[in-house]
Structures are given as structure tokens and as C-alpha cells.
C-alpha positions as CSV (number, residue, x, y, z in Angstrom):
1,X,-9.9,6.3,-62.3
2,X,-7.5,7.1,-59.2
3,X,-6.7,4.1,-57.0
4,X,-5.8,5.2,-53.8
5,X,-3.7,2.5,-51.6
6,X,-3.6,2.9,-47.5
7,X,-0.9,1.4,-45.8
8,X,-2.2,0.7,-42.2
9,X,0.3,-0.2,-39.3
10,X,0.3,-2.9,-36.8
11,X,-2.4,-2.1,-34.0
12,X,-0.4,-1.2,-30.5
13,X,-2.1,-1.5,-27.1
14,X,-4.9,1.0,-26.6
15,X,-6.6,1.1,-29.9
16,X,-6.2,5.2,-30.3
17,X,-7.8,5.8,-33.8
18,X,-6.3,8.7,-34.0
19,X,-3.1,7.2,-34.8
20,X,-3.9,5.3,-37.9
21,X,-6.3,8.1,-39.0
22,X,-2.9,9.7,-39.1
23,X,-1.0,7.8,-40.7
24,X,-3.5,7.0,-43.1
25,X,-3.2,10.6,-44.4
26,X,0.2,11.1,-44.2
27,X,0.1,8.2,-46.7
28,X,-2.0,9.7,-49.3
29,X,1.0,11.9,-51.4
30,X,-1.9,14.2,-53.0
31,X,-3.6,17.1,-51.6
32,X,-6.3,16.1,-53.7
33,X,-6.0,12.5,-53.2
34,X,-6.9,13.0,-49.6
35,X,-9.7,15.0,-50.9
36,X,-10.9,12.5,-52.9
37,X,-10.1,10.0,-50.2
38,X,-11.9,11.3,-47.0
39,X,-15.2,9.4,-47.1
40,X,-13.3,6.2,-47.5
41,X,-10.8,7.0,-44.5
42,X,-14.1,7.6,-42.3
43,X,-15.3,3.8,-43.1
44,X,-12.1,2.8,-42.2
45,X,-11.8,4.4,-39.5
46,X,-15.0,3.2,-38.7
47,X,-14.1,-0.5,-38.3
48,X,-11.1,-0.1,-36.9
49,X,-12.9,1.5,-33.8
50,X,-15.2,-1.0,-33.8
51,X,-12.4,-3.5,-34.0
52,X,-10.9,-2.1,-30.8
53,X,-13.9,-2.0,-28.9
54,X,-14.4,-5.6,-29.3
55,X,-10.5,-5.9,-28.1
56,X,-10.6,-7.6,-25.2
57,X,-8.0,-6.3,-22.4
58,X,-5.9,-8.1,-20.9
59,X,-6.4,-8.9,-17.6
60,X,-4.6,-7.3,-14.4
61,X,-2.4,-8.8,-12.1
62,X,-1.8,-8.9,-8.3
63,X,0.7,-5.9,-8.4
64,X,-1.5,-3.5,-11.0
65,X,0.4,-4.8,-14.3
66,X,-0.9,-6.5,-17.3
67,X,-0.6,-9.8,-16.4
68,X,1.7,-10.6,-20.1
69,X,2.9,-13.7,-18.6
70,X,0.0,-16.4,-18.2
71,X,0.8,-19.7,-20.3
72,X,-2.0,-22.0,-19.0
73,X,-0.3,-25.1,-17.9
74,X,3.0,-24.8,-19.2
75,X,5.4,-24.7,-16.5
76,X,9.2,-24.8,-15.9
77,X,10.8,-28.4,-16.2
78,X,13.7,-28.5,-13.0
79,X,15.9,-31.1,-12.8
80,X,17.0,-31.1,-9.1
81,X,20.4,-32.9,-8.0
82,X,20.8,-32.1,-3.8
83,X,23.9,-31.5,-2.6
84,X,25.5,-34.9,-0.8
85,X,27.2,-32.7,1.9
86,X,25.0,-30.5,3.2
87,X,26.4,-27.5,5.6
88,X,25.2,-27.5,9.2
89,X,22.8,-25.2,10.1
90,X,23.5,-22.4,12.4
91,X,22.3,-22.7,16.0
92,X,22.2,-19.4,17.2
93,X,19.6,-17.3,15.5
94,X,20.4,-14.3,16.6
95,X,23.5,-14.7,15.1
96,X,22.5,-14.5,11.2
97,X,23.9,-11.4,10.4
98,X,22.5,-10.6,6.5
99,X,24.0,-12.2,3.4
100,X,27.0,-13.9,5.3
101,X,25.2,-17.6,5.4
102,X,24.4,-19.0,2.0
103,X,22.2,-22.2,1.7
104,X,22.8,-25.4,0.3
105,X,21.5,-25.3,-3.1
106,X,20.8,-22.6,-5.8
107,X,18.7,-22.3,-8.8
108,X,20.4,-21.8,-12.5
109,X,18.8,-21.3,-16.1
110,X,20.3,-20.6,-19.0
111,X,19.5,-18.3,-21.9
112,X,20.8,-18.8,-25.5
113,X,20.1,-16.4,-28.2
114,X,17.3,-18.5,-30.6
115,X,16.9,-20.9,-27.8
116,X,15.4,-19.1,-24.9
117,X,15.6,-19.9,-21.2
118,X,16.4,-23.7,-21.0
119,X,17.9,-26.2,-18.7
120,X,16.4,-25.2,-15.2
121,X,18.0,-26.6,-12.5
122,X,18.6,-26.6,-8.9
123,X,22.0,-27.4,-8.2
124,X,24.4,-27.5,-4.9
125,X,25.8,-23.9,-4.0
126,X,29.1,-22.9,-5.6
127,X,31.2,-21.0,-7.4
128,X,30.7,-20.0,-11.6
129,X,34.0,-20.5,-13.6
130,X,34.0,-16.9,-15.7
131,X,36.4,-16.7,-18.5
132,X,38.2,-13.2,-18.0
133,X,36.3,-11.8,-20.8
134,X,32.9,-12.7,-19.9
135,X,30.9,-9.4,-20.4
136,X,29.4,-8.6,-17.1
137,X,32.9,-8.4,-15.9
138,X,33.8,-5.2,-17.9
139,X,30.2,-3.8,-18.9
140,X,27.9,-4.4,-16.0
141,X,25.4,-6.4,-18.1
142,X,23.6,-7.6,-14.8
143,X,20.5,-7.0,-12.5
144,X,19.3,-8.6,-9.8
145,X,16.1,-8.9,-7.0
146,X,15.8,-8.9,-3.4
147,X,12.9,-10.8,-1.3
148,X,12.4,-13.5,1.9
149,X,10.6,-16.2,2.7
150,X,9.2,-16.2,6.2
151,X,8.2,-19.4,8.6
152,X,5.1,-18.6,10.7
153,X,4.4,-19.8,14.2
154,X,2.6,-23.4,12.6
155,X,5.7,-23.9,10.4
156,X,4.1,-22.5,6.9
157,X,6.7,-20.9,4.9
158,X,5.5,-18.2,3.1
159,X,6.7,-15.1,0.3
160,X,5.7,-12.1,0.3
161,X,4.0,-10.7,-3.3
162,X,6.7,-12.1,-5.2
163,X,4.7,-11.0,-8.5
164,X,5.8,-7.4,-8.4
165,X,9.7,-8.7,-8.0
166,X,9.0,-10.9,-11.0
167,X,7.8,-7.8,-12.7
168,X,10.1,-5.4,-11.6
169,X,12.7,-8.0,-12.8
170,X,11.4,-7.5,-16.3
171,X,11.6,-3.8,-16.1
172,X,15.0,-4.0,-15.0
173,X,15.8,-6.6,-17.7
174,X,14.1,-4.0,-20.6
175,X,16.5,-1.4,-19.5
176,X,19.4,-3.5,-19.6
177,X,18.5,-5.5,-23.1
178,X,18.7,-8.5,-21.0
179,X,16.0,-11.1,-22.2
180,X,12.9,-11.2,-19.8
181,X,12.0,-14.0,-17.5
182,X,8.2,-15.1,-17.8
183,X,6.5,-14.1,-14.3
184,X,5.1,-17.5,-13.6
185,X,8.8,-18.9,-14.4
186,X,10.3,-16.6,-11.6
187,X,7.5,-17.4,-9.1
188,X,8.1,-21.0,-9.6
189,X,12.0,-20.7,-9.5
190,X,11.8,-18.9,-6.3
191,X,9.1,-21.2,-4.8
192,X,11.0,-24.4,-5.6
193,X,14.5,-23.1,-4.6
194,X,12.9,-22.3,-1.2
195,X,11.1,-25.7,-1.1
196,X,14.3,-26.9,-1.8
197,X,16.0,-25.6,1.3
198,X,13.1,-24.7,3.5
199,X,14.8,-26.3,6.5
200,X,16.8,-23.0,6.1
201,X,14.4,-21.0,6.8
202,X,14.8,-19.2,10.6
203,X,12.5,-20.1,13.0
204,X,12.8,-16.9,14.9
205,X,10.1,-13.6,14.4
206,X,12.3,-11.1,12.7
207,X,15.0,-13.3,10.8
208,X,14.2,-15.0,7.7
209,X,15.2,-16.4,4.3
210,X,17.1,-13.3,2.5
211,X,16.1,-14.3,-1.7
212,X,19.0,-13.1,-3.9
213,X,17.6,-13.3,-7.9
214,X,20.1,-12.3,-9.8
215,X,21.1,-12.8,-14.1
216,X,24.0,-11.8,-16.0
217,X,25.6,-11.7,-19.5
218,X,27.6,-14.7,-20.1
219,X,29.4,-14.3,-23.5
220,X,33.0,-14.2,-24.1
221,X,35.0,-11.0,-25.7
222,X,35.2,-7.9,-25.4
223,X,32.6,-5.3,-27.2
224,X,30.1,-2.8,-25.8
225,X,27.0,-5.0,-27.2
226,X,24.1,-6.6,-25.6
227,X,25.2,-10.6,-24.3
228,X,24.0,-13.7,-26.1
229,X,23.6,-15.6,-23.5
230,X,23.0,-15.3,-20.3
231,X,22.7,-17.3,-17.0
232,X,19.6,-16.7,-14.3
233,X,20.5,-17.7,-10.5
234,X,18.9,-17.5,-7.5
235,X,20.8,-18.0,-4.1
236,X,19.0,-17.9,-0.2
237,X,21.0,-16.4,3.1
238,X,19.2,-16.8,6.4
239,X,19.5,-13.4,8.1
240,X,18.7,-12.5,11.4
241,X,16.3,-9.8,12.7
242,X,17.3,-5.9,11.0
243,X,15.9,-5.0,14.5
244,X,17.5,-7.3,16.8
245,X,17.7,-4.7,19.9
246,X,14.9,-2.6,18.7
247,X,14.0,0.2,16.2
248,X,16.3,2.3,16.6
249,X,15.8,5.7,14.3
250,X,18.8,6.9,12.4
251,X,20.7,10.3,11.4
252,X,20.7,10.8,7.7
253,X,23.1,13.1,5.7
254,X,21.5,15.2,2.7
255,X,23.8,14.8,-0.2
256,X,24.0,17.7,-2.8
257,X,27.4,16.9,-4.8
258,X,27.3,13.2,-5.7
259,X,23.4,12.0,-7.6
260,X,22.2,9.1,-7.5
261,X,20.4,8.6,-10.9
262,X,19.2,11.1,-13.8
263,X,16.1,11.0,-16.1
264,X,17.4,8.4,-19.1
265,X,19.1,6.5,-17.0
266,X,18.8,3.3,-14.8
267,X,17.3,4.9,-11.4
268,X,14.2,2.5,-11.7
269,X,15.9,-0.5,-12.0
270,X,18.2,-2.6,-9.8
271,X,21.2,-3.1,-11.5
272,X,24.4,-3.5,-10.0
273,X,25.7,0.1,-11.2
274,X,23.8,1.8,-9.3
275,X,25.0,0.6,-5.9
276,X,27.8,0.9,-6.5
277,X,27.9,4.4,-8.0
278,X,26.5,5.0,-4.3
279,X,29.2,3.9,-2.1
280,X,31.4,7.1,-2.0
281,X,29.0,9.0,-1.2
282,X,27.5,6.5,2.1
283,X,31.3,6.2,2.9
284,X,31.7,9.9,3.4
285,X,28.6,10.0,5.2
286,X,29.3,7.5,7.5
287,X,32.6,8.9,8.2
288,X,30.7,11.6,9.2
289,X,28.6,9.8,11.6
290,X,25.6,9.6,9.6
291,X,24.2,6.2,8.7
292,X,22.7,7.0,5.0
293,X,22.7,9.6,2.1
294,X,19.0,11.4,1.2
295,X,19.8,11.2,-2.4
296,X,18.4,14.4,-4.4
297,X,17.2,15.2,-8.5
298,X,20.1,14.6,-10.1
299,X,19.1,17.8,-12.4
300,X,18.6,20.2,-9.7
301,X,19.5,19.0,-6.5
302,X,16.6,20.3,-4.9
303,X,14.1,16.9,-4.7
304,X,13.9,14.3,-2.3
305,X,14.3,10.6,-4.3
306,X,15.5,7.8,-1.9
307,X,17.4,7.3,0.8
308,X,20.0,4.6,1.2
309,X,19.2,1.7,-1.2
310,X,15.3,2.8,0.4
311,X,12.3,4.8,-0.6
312,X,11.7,7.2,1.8
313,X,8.9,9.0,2.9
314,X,7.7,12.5,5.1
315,X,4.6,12.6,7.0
316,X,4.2,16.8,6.9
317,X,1.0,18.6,8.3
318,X,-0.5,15.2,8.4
319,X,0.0,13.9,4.8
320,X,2.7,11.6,3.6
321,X,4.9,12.9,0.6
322,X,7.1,10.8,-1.3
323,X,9.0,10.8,-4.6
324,X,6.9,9.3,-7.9
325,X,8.4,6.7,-9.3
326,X,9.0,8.2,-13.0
327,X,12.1,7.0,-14.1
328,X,14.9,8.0,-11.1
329,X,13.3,6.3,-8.1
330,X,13.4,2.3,-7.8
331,X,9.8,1.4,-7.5
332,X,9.7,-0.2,-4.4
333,X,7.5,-3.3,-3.3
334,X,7.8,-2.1,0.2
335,X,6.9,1.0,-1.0
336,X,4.2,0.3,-2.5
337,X,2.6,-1.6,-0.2
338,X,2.9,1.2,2.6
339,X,1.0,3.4,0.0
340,X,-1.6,1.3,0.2
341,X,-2.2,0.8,3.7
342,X,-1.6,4.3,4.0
343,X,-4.4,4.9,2.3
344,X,-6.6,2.4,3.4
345,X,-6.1,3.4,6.9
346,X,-7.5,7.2,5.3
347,X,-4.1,9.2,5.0
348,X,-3.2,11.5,1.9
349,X,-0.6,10.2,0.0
350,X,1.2,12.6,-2.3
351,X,3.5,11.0,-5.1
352,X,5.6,14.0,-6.5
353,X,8.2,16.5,-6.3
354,X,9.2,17.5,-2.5
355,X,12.1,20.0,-2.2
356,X,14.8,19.5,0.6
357,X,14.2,23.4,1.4
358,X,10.2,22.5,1.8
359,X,11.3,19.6,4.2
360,X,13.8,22.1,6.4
361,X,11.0,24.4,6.5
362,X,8.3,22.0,7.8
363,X,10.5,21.4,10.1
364,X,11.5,24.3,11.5
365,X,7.6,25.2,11.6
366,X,7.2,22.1,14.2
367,X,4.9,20.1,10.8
368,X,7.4,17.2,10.1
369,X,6.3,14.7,11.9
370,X,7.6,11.4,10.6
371,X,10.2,10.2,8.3
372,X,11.3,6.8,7.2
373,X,12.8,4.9,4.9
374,X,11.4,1.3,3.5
375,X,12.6,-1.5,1.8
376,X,13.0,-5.1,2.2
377,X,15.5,-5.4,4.5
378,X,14.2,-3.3,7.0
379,X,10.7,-3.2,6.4
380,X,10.3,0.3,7.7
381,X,13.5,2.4,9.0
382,X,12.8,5.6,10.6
383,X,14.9,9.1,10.6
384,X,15.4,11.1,13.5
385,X,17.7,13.7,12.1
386,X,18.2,15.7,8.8
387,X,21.3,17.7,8.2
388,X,21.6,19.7,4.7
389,X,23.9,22.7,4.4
390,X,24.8,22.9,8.1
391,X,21.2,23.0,9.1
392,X,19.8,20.2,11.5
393,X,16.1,19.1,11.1
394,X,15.3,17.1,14.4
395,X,11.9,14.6,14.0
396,X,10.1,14.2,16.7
397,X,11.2,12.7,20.3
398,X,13.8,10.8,18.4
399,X,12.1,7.7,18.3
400,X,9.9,6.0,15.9
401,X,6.6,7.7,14.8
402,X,3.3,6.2,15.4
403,X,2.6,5.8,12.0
404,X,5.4,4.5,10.8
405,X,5.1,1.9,14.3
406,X,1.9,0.8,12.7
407,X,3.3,0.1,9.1
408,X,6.1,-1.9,10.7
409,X,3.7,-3.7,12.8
410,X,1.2,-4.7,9.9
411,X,3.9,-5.0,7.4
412,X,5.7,-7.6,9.4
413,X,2.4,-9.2,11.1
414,X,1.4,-10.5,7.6
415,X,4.9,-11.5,6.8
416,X,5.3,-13.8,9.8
417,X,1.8,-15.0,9.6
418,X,0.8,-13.1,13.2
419,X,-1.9,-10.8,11.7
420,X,-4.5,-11.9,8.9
421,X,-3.5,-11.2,5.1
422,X,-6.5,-9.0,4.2
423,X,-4.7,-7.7,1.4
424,X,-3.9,-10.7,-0.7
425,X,0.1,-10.5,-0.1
426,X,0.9,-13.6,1.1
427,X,1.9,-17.0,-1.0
428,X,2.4,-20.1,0.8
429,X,5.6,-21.8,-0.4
430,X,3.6,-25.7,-0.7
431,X,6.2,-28.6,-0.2
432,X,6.1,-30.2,-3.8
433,X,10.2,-30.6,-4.2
């Protein structure tokens, strides 16, 4: 009598049979032991199909992701202690600037290693005491966010699909090895912070309540190792209108020495490191007189990827073009939501690989007919000049496109509350703190 013994793995997402019919062979250490064995891998395999067809998947969220997060009613415990001098307000509005004004509290959580995320809190603003050796310091253990809160004509207060920060968040935190933050957790951390201080929130169309989420190692010593613990924090800046005087469309340098990411690495995430691997080459741009770098591949140099700190898209021959987001290109809640109404509104949008030398052709051939950058800051911010290798690629009239008018128009309609959210974007901040 032969006993044969199948060791079957854990199922993964997707149920594909294939795998464990797979591994079941490899298993079997006999050539005739797999002979012997077929008719009994087919019933197995048998069941577990059937077991996976009864699977049931897990739902989708707002932003196109499993939603992993759901917890029924379980829901953050903050302790709130308000701040018992509280900064005056400023009175000019047009004044704001960006990230300059901080408000006058800020949320805080705390991770320890067997513990979790504990101790929520919203505290007054101030300054963490670091030892010298905390980690993030030398080894850049850090990522961070970047959303607003808006006030609408009738006072509502109101973010803008805060679910794909709060899963981008997690993306950037996997790449990292920085412990992830629950979606619903974020939501709420960002909805009660703004509660918190939503007297700061500008009154005026086009300023609003800059949303800084941001975590970081925390443990002492030095060693290239993944943190322990780590602290999450979330800070607010009023900031005035990006377009104060108008859109006004910008010159952008093509930069083919410096890269801004590379397949393996961090591109898709927002991590400090990034950033700030990009300031030589915006300093020498703007020396130049150019107000942003068009970052290319970093493996051939030939492929559009972002521009700025932006996305960036080209409306050629009547289609928009823009670089996928596979690993090298932050994908973009801006982004994506132009994509969308892009293609609600019937245009072709193609997410792939777009040469620079395509772009200079298009252009010489009178076909590029829009470009623009988008982001949260600026919503949309649109390009009036190319330069790459000495050649000049002029868009247009110089001044803002019509499509990209009409993105910037519905974009920031919804956002202020001026145009109707027929897209299911919009989450009132409700006064509950």
C-alpha cells in the first residue's frame, strides 16, 4: 500500500487552481507516485474550485480598491484637550500664502510594536522633542499625505475623496515597512482634526484648509532596520487661492540628466526622499527661468512621467496621453479624477509610455494641443512651453486650453460646493467634536 500525503498551501486572493494543482505535484517525490496519484489530485482539485467559487469577494470601495478596512462599529477613541490660547485668525484672505499658517491643534497616534496604533488624540499645535538618534532623522523612515477641506457658500465644510489618500497612505506605508493605518481610522482622524478647527477653514473661493498627514519612525539608535514605533500626525494650514490673479500657464524645462524615480524604487509613493531628491534639479531650472522639471524614465530618458511634484498630461490629435502609474509615477487623486471626467465627457484617455521626441514632434506638426499638470495644490496647472535639447515646443495661444478650463472648472465647482457632486467625491465634515 503507498500512502501518498499532499501538502496544500494557504489559499491567496483569486482562487487560481492552477497554483495548488502545482504545488500539489511538485509535492509528490515519485514519478510514479504522481502516476498513481492523478485521479486523487483531480478530486481535489475539484473542491478546491468549488471552494473558491463560493468565496465571496470583497467588496469595492469608493476609489476602485478592496475595501480591507471595514470594522463595523469599531471606531477610533480621541481624547481631545483644545488649546487655552488660541492664535488669531488671519484677516486678509488673500494673504494665506500655502503652508506658512498652521492651526491650533493637531492630531497624534502612536504605534508600538505588539500594541498597534493607540492613544489618539487631538492636541494643541507644537513642536516634537526628537532624541538625535531617532531614526527618521538619518534613514528617512517617513511618508506623508496632502488634501483640503473646503467651506461652501452655506458654510458646509467639506473633503474631497479622502478614501484614495487613506489608501494611497497604505501603499506608501507598504513600501516603507511602516505599519498601515486602517482607512476608516484615517477618514475619522482627518474629519475630526478639521471639526476640531473648522473655524480655520477660509471663507474665500479658491483658498482652503491645506491637510498635512504625515507618520514617521520614532525609535532611538542608530541601524538601517525598520522603526518600532512610530508616531501618526496630522497638521491643517489655511492657504490662499493657487490662482489668486488668474491661470496663468507656465514654461517647463525637460530634464534628461537628473531622474526622478526608477522601477524598484519609491516613485509611487510619497515619501519624503523623493522631494527632496528633486530639488537640484527644479533649482537649476528655475535658475533658468523655467518654473518646473518634466521628469523622464529613469532607464531611458525618453518617457514622459510627472512634472513638478504633478501628473501631467498631453492632449495630442485629440486624445489625452499620460504616464501609467506602474511603479515610477505617484498615483494621483487629482489624476485620477481628471481621467474620469475625461472620459465621461467622451475623450480617449491613453495610460502608457509617451516619448519626449513623440511630444516635440506633435508639436512641431501643429497636434499638441493641451498640456497640464494636476495635483492638489493646483488642481489643474497648464504648460505653455516645452524646451528639451535646445528645442522649444510652444502650446497653443499661451493661455489655458479649453479642456483643461473645463477640468479646473468642474474639479473646483464640486470642491467649493458651486456645481452638484454627480460623482460621489464629496464628504461633508459633520460637526460632532
Amino acid at each position: 500500500m503507498v500512502m501518498v500525503v499532499f501538502r496544500l498551501p494557504r489559499p491567496y486572493p483569486g482562487g487560481r487552481s492552477h497554483f495548488y494543482y502545482s504545488t500539489i505535484r511538485r509535492n509528490l517525490h515519485y514519478e510514479k507516485m504522481k502516476i498513481f496519484a492523478a485521479p486523487l489530485v483531480k478530486f481535489v482539485l475539484a473542491i478546491i474550485i468549488g471552494i473558491n467559487l463560493r468565496r465571496k469577494r470583497r467588496p469595492v470601495g469608493l476609489c476602485g480598491f478592496p475595501d480591507l478596512q471595514k470594522r463595523g462599529s469599531i471606531m477610533l477613541d480621541i481624547k481631545i484637550t483644545r488649546t487655552s490660547t488660541p492664535k488669531a485668525k488671519p484677516e486678509d484672505e488673500s494673504k494665506l500664502g500655502f503652508g506658512k499658517i498652521f492651526t491650533d491643534h493637531m492630531f497624534v497616534m502612536d504605534y508600538t510594536a505588539g500594541q498597534g496604533w493607540h492613544d489618539a488624540r487631538i492636541v494643541p499645535y507644537g513642536p516634537f522633542q526628537l532624541d538625535p538618534a531617532t531614526v527618521v532623522l538619518h534613514y528617512a523612515q517617513e511618508i506623508f499625505e496632502g488634501m483640503k477641506a473646503y467651506r461652501t457658500a452655506d458654510g458646509t465644510v467639506q473633503l474631497f475623496r479622502p478614501d484614495c489618500n487613506a489608501k494611497r497612505m497604505q501603499d506608501s506605508a507598504d513600501r516603507l515597512c511602516i505599519p498601515a493605518i486602517p482607512e476608516e481610522d484615517y477618514i475619522q482622524a482627518v474629519e475630526a482634526i478639521v471639526d476640531v478647527d473648522r473655524d480655520w477653514v477660509p471663507h474665500t473661493f479658491g483658498a482652503s484648509l491645506y491637510i498635512r498627514p504625515f507618520a514617521f519612525a520614532t525609535d532611538v539608535g542608530l541601524g538601517v532596520h525598520a522603526s518600532r514605533h512610530y508616531t501618526f500626525c496630522i497638521i491643517c494650514s489655511p492657504s490662499g487661492a493657487y490662482y489668486a490673479e488668474g491661470i496663468d500657464p507656465v514654461r517647463i524645462y525637460v530634464e534628461d540628466d537628473y531622474i526622478r524615480a526608477a522601477p524598484g524604487l519609491t516613485g509611487f509613493t510619497k515619501c519624503g526622499g523623493n522631494y527632496a531628491a528633486s530639488i537640484k534639479a527644479g533649482e537649476l531650472a528655475e535658475e533658468q527661468g523655467y518654473a518646473q522639471v518634466l521628469w523622464l524614465d529613469g532607464v531611458e530618458k525618453k518617457y514622459v512621467e510627472e512634472v513638478g511634484s504633478m501628473n501631467i498630461m498631453f492632449k495630442i490629435d485629440g486624445k489625452v496621453y499620460t504616464a501609467a502609474t506602474v511603479g515610477t509615477v505617484l498615483p494621483g487623486v487629482t489624476r485620477r479624477s481628471c481621467i474620469e471626467l475625461l472620459k465621461d465627457w467622451g475623450y480617449e484617455v491613453i495610460e502608457g509610455k509617451l516619448a519626449i521626441a513623440d511630444v516635440m514632434q506633435a508639436a512641431r506638426d501643429g497636434k499638441l494641443e493641451e498640456v497640464f499638470g494636476t495635483g492638489t495644490a493646483a488642481v489643474v496647472s497648464p504648460v505653455k512651453e516645452l524646451v528639451w535639447k535646445g528645442e522649444h515646443a510652444y502650446i497653443g495661444d499661451g493661455k489655458i486650453g479649453p479642456v483643461t478650463q473645463k477640468l479646473y472648472d468642474t474639479m473646483t465647482g464640486m470642491q467649493w460646493g458651486r456645481l452638484p457632486d454627480t460623482k460621489g467625491w464629496i464628504v461633508p465634515v459633520k460637526p460632532v467634536y
